[in-house]
N, C-alpha and C positions, 0 to 999 in steps of 0.2 A: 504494500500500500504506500502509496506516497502520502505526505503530512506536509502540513507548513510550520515554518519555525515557530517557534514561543516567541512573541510580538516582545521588543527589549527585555527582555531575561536579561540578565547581568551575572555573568562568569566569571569566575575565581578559580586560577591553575594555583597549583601550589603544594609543599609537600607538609605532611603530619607525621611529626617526630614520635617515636616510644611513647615517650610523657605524656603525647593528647597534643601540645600545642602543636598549631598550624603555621607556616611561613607561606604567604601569601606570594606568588612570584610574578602574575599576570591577574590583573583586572578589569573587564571590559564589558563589552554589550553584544550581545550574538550578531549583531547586525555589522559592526565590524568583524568579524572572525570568519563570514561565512555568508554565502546566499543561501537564501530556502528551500523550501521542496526537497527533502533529502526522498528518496525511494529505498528502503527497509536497508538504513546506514551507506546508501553510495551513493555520494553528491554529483549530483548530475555532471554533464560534457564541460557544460560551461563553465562549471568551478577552476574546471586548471587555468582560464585565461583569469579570474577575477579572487585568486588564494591570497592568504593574509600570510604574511609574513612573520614566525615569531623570531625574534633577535635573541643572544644569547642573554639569561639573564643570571648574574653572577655569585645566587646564591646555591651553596653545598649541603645539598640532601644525602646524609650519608648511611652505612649498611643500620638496617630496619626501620629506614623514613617509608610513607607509601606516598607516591606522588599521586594527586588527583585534582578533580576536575568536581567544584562546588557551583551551582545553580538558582537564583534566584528569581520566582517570577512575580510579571509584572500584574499580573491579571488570572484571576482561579482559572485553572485548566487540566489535562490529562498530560502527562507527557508520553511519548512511544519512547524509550528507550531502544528499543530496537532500529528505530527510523534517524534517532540522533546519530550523527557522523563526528567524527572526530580523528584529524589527522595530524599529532601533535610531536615536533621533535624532543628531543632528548640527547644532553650530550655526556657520554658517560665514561668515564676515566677508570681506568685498568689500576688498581694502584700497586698490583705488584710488576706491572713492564710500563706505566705512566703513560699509554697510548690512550687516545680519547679517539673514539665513535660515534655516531650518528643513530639513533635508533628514534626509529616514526613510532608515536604509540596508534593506538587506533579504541576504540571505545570496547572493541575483546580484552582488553589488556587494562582494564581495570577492575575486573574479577565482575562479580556477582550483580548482575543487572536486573531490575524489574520495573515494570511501567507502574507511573502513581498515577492516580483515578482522577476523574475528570473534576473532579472539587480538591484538588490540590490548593494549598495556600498559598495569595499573593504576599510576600514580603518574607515567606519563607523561605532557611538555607536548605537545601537537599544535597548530598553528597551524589555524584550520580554510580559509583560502585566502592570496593570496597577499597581498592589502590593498588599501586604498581608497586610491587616491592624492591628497595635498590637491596640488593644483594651482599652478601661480606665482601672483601677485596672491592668495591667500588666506591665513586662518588658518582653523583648525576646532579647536574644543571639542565634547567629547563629552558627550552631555545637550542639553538645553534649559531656557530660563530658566522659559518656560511648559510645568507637568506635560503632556505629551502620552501616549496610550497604547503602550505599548513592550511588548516580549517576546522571549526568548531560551530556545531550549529547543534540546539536543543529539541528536538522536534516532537507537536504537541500530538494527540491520539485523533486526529481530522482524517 
């Protein structure tokens, strides 16, 4: 089924330490991150000419941070979780040979998804899964140094 985006949702990248607290790395509006109509998680043709950019950003989520992706909407509604897209890099550093990679996340990669119901609450945070795990021997930074094509879009149960 194809969905339209959640009308400015307001997203929050960022990683959640052991402890609970959260380090916020990216905050925005779906409407920058992404065009709409996602079809069950793949953003249509025309997203490769019109993808957002994330830049590297210079905070170190280290072994048992989970990196994720926090949602806010603007207006009660249902979200598809399934129909949400999400094409997000990651740069992540080896720290026993110090080489650092490129890894796209994709919204598989934040574990456990399920759609909230069509009276979901406006000005409510929702986590949208449970998080990316950085692993022992690493660090991760969210972005990349090199612009790659990225996108985030929330998409509601229409």
């Amino acid at each position: 089924m194809v969905s339209a985006q959640c009308p400015n949702a307001t997203i929050m990248i960022g990683f959640e330490r052991p402890d609970g607290s959260i380090v916020p790395c990216f905050n925005g509006n779906v409407s920058q991150t992404s065009i709409a109509n996602s079809p069950d998680g793949v953003m249509p043709a025309l997203a490769a000419n019109t993808c957002w950019k994330l830049a590297l950003i210079k905070k170190i989520a280290t072994a048992g941070c989970k990196i994720n992706v926090w949602f806010e909407l603007t207006t009660p509604d249902g979200v598809d979780k399934s129909d949400s897209a999400m094409l997000i890099p990651v740069t992540i550093k080896d720290l026993r040979t110090g080489e650092f990679r490129v890894k796209m996340l994709t919204q598989n990669d934040f574990g456990t998804i399920t759609n909230l119901p069509a009276a979901s609450i406006a000005g409510t945070q929702y986590k949208f899964g449970t998080g990316y795990v950085v692993n022992a021997g690493e660090e991760i930074c969210i972005g990349s140094q090199t612009p790659v094509n990225s996108y985030l879009s929330i998409e509601d149960d229409s």
